[in-house]
Biopython code that builds the backbone (N, CA, C, O; Angstrom):
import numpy as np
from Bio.PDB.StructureBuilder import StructureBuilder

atoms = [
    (1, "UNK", "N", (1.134, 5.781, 8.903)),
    (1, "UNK", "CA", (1.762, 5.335, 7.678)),
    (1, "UNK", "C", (2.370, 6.493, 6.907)),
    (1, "UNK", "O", (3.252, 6.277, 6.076)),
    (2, "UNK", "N", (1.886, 7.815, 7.179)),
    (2, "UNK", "CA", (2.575, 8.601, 6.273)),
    (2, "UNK", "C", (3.855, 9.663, 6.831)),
    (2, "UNK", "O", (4.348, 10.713, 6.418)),
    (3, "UNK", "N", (4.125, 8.578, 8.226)),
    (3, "UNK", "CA", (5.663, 9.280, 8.673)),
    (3, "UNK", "C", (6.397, 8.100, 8.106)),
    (3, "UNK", "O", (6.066, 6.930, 8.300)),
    (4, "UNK", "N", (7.462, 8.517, 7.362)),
    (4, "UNK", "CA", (8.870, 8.019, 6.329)),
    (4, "UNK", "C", (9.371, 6.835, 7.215)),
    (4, "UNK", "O", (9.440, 5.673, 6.817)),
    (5, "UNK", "N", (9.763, 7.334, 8.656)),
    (5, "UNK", "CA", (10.518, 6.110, 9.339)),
    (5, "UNK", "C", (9.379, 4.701, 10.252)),
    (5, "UNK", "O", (9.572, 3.517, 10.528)),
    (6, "UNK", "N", (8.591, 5.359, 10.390)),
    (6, "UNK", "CA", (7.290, 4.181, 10.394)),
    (6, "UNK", "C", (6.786, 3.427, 9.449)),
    (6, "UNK", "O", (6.407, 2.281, 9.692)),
    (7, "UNK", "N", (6.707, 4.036, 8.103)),
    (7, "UNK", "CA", (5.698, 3.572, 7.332)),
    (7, "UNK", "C", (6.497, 2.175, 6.709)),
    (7, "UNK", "O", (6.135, 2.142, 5.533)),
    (8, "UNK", "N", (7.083, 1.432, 6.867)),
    (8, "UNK", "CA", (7.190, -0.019, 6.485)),
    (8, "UNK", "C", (6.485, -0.637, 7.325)),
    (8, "UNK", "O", (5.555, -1.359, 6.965)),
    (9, "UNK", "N", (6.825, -0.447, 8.633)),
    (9, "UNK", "CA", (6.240, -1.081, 9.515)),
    (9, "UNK", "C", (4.906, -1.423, 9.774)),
    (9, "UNK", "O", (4.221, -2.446, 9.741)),
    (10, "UNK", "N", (4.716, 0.108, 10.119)),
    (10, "UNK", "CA", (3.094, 0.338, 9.992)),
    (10, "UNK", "C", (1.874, -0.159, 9.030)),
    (10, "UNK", "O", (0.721, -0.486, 9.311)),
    (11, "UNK", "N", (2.719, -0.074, 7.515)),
    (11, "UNK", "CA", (1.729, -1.080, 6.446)),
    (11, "UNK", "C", (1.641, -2.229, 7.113)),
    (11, "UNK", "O", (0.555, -2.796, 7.237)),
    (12, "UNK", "N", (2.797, -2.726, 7.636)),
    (12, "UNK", "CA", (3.060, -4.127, 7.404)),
    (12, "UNK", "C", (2.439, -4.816, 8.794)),
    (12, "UNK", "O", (2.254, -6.016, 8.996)),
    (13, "UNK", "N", (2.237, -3.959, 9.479)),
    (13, "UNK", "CA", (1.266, -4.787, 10.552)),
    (13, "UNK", "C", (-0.325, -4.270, 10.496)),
    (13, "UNK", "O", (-1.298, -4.766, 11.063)),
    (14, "UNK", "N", (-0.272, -3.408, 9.848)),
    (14, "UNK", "CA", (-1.870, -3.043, 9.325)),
    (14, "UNK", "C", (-2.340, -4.247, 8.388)),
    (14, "UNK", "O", (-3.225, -4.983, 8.826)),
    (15, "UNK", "N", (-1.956, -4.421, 7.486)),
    (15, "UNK", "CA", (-1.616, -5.706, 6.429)),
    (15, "UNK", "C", (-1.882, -6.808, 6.984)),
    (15, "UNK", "O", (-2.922, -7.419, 6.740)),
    (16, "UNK", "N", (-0.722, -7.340, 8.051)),
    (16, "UNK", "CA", (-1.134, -8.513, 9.222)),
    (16, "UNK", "C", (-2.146, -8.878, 9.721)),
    (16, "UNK", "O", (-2.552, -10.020, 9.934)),
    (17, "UNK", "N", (-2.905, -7.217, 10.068)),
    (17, "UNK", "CA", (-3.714, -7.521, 11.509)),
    (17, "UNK", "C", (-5.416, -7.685, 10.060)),
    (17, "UNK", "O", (-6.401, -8.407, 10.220)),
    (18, "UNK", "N", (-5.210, -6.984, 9.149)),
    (18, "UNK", "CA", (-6.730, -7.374, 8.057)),
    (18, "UNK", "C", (-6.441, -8.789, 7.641)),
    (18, "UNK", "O", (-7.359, -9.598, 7.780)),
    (19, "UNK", "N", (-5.326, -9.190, 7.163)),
    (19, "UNK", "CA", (-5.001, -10.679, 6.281)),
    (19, "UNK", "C", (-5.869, -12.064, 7.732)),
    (19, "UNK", "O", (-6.768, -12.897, 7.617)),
    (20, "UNK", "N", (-4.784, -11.545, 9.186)),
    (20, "UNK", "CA", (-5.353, -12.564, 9.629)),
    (20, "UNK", "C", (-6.770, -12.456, 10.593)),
    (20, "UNK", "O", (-7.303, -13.219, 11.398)),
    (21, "UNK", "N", (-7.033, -11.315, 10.154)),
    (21, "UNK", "CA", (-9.329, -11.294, 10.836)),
    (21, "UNK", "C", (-8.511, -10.340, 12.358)),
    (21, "UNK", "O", (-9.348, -10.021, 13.202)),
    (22, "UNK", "N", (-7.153, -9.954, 12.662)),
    (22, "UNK", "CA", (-7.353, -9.836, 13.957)),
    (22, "UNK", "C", (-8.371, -8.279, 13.881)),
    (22, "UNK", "O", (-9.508, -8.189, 14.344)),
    (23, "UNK", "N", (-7.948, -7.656, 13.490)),
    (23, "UNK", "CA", (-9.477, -6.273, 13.217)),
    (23, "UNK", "C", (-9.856, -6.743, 11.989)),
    (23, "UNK", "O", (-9.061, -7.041, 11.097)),
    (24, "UNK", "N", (-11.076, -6.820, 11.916)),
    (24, "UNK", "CA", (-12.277, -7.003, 10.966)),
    (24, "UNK", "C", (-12.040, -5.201, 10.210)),
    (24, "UNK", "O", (-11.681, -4.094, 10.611)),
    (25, "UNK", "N", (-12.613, -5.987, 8.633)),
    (25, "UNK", "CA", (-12.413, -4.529, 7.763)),
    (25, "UNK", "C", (-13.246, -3.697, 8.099)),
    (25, "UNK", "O", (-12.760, -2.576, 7.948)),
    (26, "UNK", "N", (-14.701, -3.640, 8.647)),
    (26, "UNK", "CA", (-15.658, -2.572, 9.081)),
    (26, "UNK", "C", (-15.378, -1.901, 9.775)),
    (26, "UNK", "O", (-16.010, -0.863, 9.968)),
    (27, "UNK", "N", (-14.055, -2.313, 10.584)),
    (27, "UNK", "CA", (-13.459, -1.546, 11.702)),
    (27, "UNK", "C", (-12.607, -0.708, 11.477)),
    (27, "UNK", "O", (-12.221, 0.092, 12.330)),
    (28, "UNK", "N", (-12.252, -0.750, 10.491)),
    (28, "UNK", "CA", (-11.312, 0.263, 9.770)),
    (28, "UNK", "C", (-11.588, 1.092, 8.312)),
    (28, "UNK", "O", (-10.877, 1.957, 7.801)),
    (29, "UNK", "N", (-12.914, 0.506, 7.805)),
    (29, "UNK", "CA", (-12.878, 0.625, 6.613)),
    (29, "UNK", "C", (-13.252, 2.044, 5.927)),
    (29, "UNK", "O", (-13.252, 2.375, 4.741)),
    (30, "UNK", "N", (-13.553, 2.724, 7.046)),
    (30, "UNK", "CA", (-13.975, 4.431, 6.957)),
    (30, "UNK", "C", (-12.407, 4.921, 6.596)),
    (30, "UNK", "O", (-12.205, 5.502, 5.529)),
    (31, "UNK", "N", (-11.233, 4.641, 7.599)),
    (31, "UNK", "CA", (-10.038, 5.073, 7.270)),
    (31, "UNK", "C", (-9.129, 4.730, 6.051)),
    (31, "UNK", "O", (-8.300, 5.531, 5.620)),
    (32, "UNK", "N", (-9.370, 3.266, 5.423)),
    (32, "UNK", "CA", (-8.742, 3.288, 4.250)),
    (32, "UNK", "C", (-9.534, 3.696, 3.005)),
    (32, "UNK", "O", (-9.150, 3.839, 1.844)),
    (33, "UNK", "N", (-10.654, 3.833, 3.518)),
    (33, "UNK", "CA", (-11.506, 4.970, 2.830)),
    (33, "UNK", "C", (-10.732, 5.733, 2.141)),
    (33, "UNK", "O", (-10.012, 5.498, 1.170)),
    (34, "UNK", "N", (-10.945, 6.676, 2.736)),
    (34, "UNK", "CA", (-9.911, 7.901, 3.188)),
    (34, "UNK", "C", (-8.803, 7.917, 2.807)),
    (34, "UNK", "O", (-8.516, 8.845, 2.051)),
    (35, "UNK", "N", (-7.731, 6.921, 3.157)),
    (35, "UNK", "CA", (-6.408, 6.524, 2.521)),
    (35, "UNK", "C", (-6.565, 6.553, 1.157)),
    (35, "UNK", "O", (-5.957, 7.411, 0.517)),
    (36, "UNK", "N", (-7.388, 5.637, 0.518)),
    (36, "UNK", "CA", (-7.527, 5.306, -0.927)),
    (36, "UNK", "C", (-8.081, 7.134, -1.861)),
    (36, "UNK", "O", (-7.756, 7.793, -2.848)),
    (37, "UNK", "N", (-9.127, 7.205, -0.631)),
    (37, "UNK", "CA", (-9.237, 8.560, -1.386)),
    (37, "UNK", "C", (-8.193, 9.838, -1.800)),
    (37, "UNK", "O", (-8.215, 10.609, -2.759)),
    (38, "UNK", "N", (-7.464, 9.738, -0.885)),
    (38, "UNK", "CA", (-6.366, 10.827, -0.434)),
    (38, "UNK", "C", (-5.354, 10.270, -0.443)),
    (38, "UNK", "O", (-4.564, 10.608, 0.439)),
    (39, "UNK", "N", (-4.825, 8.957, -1.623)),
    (39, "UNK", "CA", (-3.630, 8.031, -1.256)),
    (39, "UNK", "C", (-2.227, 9.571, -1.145)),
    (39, "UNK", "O", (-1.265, 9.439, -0.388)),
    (40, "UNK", "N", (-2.341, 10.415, -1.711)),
    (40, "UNK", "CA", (-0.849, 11.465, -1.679)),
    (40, "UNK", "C", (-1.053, 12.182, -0.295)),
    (40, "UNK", "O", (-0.138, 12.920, 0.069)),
    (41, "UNK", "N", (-2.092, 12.051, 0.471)),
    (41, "UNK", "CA", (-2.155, 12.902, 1.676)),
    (41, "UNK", "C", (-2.046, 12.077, 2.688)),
    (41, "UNK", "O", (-1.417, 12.438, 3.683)),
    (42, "UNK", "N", (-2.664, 10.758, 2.621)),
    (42, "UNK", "CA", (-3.075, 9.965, 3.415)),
    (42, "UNK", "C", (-2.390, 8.518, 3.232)),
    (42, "UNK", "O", (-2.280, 7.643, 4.090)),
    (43, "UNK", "N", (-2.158, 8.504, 2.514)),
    (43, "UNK", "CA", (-1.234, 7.190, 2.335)),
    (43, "UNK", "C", (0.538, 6.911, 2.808)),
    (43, "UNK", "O", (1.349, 7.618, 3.407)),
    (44, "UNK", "N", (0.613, 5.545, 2.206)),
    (44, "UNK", "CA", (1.875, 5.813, 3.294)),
    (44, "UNK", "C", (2.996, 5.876, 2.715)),
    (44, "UNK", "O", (3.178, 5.244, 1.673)),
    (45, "UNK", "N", (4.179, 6.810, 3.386)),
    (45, "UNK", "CA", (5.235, 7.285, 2.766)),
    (45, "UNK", "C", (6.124, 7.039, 2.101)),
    (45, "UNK", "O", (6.816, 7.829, 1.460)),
    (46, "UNK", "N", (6.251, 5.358, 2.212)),
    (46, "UNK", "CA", (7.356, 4.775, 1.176)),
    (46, "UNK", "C", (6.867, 4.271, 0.563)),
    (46, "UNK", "O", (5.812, 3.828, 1.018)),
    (47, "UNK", "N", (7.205, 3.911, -0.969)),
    (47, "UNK", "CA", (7.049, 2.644, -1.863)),
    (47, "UNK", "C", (7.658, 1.404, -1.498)),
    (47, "UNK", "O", (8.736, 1.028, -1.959)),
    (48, "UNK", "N", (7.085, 0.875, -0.810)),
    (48, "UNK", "CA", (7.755, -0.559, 0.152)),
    (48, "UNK", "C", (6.554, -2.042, -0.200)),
    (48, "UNK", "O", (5.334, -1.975, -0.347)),
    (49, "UNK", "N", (7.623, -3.522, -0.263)),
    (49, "UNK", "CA", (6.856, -4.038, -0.252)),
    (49, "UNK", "C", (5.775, -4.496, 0.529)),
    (49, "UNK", "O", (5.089, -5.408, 0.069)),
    (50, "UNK", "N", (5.458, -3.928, 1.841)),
    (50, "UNK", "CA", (4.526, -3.971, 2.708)),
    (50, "UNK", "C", (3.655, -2.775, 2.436)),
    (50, "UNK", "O", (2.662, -2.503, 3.110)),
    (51, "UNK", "N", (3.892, -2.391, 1.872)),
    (51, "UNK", "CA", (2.672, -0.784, 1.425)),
    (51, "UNK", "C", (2.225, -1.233, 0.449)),
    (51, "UNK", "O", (1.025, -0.973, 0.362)),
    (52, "UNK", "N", (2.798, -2.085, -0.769)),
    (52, "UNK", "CA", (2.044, -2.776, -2.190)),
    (52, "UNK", "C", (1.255, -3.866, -1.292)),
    (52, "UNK", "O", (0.057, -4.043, -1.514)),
    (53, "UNK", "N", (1.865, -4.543, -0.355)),
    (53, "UNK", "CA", (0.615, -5.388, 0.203)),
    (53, "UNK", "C", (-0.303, -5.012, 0.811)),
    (53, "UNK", "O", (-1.416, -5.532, 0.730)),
    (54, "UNK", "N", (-0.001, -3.971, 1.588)),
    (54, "UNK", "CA", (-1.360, -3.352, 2.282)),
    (54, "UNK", "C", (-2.457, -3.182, 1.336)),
    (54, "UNK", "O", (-3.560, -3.681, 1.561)),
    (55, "UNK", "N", (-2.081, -2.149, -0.253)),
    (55, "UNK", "CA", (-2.794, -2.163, -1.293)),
    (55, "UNK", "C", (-3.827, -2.992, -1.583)),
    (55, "UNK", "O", (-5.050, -3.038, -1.444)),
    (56, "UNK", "N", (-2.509, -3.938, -2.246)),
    (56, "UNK", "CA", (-3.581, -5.403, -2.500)),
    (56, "UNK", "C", (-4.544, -5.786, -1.588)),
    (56, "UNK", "O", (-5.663, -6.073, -2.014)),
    (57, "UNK", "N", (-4.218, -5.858, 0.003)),
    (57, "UNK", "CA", (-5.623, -6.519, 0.346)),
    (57, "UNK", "C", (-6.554, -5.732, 1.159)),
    (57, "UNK", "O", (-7.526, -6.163, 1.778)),
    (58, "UNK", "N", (-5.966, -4.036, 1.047)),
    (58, "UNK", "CA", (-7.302, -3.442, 1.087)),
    (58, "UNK", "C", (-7.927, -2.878, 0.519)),
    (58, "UNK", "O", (-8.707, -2.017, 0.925)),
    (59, "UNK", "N", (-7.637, -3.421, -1.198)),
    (59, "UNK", "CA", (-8.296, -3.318, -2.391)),
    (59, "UNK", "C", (-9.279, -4.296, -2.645)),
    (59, "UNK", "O", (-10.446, -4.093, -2.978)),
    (60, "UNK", "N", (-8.540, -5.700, -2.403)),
    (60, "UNK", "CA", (-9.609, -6.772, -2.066)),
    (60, "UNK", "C", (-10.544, -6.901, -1.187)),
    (60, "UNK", "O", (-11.717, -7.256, -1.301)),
    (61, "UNK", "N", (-9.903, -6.571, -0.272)),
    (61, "UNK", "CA", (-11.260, -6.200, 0.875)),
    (61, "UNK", "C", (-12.274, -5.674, 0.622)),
    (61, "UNK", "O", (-13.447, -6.038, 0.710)),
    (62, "UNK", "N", (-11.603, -4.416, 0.159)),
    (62, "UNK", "CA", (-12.920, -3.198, -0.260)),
    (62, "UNK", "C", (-14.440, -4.347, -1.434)),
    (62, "UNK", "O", (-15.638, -4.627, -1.441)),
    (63, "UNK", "N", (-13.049, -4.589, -2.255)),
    (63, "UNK", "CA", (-14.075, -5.447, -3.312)),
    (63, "UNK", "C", (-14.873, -6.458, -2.590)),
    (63, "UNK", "O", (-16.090, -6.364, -2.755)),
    (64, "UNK", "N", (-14.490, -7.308, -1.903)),
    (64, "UNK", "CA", (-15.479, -8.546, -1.644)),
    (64, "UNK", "C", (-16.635, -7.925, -0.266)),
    (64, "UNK", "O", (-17.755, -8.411, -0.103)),
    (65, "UNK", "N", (-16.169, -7.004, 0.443)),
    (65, "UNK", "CA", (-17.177, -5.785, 1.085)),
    (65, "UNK", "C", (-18.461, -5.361, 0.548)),
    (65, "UNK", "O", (-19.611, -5.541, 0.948)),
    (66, "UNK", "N", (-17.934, -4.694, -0.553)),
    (66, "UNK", "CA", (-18.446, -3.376, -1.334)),
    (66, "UNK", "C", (-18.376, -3.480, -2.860)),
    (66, "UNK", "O", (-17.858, -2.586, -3.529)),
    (67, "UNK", "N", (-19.038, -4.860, -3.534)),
    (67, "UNK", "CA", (-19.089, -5.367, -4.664)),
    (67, "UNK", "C", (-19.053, -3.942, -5.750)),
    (67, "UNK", "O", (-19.814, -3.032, -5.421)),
    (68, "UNK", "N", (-18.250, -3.741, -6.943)),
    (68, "UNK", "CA", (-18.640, -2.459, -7.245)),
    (68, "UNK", "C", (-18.276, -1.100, -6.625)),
    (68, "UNK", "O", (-18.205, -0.078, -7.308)),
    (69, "UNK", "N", (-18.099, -1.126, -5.601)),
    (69, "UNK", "CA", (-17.605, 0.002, -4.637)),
    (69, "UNK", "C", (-16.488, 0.594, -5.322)),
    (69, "UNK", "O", (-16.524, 1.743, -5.764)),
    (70, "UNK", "N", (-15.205, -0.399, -5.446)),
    (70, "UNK", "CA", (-13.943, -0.061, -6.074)),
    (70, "UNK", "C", (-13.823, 0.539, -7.681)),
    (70, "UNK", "O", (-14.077, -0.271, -8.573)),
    (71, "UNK", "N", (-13.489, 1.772, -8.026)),
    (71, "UNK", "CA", (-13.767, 2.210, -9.219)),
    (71, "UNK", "C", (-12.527, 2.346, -10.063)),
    (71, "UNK", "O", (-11.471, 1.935, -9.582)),
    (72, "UNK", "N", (-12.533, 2.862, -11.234)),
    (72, "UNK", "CA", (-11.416, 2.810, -12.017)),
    (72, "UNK", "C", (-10.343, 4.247, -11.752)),
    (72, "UNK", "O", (-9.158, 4.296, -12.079)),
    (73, "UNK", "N", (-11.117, 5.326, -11.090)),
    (73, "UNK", "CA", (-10.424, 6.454, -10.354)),
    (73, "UNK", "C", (-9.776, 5.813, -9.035)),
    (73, "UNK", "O", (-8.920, 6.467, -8.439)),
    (74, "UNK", "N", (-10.129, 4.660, -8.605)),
    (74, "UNK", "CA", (-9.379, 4.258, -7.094)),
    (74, "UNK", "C", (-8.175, 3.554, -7.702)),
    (74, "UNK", "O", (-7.105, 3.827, -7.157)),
    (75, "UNK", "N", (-8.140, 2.769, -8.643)),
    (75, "UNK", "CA", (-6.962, 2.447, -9.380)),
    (75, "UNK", "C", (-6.219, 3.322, -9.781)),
    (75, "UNK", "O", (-5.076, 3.407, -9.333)),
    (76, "UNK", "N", (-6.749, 4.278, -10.830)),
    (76, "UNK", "CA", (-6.038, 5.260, -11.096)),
    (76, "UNK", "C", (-4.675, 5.830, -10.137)),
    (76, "UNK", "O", (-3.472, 5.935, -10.378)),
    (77, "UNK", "N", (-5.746, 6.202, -8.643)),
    (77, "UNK", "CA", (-5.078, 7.221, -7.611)),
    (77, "UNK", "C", (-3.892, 6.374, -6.756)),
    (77, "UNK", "O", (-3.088, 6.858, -5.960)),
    (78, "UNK", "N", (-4.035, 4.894, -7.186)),
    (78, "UNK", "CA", (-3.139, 3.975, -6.296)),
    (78, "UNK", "C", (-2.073, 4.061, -7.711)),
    (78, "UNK", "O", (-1.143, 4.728, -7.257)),
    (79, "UNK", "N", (-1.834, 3.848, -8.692)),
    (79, "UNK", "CA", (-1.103, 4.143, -9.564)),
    (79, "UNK", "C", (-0.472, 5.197, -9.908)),
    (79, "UNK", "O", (0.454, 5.131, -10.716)),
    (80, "UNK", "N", (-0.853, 6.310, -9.373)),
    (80, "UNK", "CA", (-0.289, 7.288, -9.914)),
    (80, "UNK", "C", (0.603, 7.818, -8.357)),
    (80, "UNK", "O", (1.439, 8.722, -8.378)),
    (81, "UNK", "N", (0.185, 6.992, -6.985)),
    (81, "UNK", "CA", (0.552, 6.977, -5.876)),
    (81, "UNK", "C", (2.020, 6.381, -6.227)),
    (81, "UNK", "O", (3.066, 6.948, -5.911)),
    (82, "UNK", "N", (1.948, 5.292, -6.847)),
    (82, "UNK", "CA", (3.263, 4.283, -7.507)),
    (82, "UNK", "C", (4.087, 5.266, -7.976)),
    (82, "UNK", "O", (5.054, 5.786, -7.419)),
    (83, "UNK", "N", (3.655, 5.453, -8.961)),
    (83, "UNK", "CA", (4.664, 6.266, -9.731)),
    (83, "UNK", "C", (5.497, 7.460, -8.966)),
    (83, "UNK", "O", (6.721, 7.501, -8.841)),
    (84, "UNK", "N", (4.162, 8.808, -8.290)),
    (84, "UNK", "CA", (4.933, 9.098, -7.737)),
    (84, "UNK", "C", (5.518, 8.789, -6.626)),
    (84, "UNK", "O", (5.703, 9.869, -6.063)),
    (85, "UNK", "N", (5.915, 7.963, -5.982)),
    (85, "UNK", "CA", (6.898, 7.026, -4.707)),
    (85, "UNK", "C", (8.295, 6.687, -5.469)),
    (85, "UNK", "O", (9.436, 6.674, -5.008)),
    (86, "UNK", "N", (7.797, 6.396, -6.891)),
    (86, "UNK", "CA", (8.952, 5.519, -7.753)),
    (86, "UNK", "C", (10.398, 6.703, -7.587)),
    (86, "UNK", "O", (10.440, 7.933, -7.582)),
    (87, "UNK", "N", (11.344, 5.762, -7.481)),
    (87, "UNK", "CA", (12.326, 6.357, -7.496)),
    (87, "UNK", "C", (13.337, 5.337, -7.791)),
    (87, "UNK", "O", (13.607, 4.588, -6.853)),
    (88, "UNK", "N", (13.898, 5.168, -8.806)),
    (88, "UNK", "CA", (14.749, 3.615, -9.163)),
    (88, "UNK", "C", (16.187, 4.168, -8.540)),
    (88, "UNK", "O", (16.592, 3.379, -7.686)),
    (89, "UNK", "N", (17.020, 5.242, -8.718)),
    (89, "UNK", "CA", (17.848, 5.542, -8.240)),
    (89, "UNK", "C", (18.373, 4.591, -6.334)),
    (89, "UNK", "O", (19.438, 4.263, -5.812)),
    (90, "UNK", "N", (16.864, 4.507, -5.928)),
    (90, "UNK", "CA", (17.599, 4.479, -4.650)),
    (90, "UNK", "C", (17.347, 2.416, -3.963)),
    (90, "UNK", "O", (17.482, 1.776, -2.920)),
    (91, "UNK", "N", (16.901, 2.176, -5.505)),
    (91, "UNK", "CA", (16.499, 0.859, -5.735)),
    (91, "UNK", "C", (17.894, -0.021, -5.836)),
    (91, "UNK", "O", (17.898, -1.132, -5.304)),
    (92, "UNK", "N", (19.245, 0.526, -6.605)),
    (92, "UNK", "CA", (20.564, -0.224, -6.572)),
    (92, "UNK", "C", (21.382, 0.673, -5.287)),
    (92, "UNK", "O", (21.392, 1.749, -4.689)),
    (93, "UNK", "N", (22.094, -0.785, -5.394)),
    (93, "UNK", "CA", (23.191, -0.541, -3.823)),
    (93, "UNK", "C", (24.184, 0.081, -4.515)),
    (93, "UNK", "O", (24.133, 0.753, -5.546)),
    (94, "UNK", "N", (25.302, -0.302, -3.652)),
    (94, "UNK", "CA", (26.886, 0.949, -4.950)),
    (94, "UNK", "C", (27.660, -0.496, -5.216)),
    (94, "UNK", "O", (28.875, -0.439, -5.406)),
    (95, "UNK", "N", (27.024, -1.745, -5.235)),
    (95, "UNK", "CA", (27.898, -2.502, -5.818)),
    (95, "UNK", "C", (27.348, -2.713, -7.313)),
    (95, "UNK", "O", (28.008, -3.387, -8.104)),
    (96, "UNK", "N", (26.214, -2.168, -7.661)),
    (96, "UNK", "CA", (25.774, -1.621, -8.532)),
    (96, "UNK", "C", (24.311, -3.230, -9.199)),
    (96, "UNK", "O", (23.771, -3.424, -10.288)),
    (97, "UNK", "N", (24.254, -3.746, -8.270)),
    (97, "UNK", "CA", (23.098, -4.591, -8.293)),
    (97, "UNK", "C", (21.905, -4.260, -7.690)),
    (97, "UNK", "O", (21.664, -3.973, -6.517)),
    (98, "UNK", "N", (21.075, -4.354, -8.815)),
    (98, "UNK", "CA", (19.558, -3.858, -8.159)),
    (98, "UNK", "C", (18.811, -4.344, -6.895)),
    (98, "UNK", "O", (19.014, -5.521, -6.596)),
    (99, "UNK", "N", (18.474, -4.054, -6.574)),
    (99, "UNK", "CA", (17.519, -4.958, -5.475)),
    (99, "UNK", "C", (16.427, -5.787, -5.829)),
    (99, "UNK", "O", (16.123, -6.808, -5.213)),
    (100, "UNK", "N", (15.845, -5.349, -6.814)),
    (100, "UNK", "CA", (14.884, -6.106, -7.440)),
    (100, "UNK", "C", (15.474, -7.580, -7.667)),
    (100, "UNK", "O", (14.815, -8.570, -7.346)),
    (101, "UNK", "N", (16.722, -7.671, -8.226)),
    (101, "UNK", "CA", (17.525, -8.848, -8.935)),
    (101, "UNK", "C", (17.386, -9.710, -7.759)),
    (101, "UNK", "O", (17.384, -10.920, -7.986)),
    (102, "UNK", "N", (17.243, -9.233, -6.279)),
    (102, "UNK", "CA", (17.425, -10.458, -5.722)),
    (102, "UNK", "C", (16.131, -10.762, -4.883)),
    (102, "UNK", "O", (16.220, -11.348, -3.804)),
    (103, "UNK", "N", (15.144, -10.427, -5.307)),
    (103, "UNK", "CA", (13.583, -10.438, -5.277)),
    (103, "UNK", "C", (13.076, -12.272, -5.953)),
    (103, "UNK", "O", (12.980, -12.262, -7.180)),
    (104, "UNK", "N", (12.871, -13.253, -5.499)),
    (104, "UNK", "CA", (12.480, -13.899, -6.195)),
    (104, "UNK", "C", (10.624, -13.600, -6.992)),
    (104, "UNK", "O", (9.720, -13.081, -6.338)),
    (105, "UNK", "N", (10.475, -14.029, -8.316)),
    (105, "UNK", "CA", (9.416, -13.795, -8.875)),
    (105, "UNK", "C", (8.599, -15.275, -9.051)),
    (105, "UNK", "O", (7.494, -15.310, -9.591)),
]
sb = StructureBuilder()
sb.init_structure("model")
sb.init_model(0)
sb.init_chain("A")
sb.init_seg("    ")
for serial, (resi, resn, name, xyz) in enumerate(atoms, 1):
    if name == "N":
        sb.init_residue(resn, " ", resi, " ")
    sb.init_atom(name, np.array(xyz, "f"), 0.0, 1.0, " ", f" {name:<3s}", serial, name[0])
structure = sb.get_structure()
């Protein structure tokens, strides 16, 4: 996840394979460990919407795992992971419409 031209992908079938049970979280859960701990070393390289999902459900995971486990420094380090990824510049095309705009909410 933290090579640039993989890492959509790579969230996004990591994401897949926890959402639908195909690897169980114990099987991995030492490494997003790790990820979460080290999200700027270890985490993955783009701000993509398959990397915010990976987030989400191996934040949830962790939680329904490891009741308590998840702390307000693991939020912190995934937030401040956000920010620095953020880059709005490369968020509009040159017809000068955002990408977000065509995101349904």
């Amino acid at each position: 996840m933290t090579s640039m031209p993989h890492s959509r992908a790579a969230c996004h079938a990591m994401n897949a394979l926890l959402q639908t049970r195909r690897v169980a979280y114990e099987e991995v859960a030492e490494s997003l460990e790790a990820m979460m701990l080290s999200v700027g070393l270890n985490g993955p390289a783009l701000l993509s919407d398959s990397a915010l999902a990976l987030w989400s459900t191996a934040s949830q995971m962790r939680a329904a795992y490891n009741p308590g486990g998840t702390t307000q420094a693991d939020y912190e380090n995934m937030l401040g992971w956000v920010i620095n990824k953020w880059n709005p510049s490369k968020l509009s095309g040159s017809n000068g419409f955002a990408l977000w705009s065509f995101i349904p909410v």
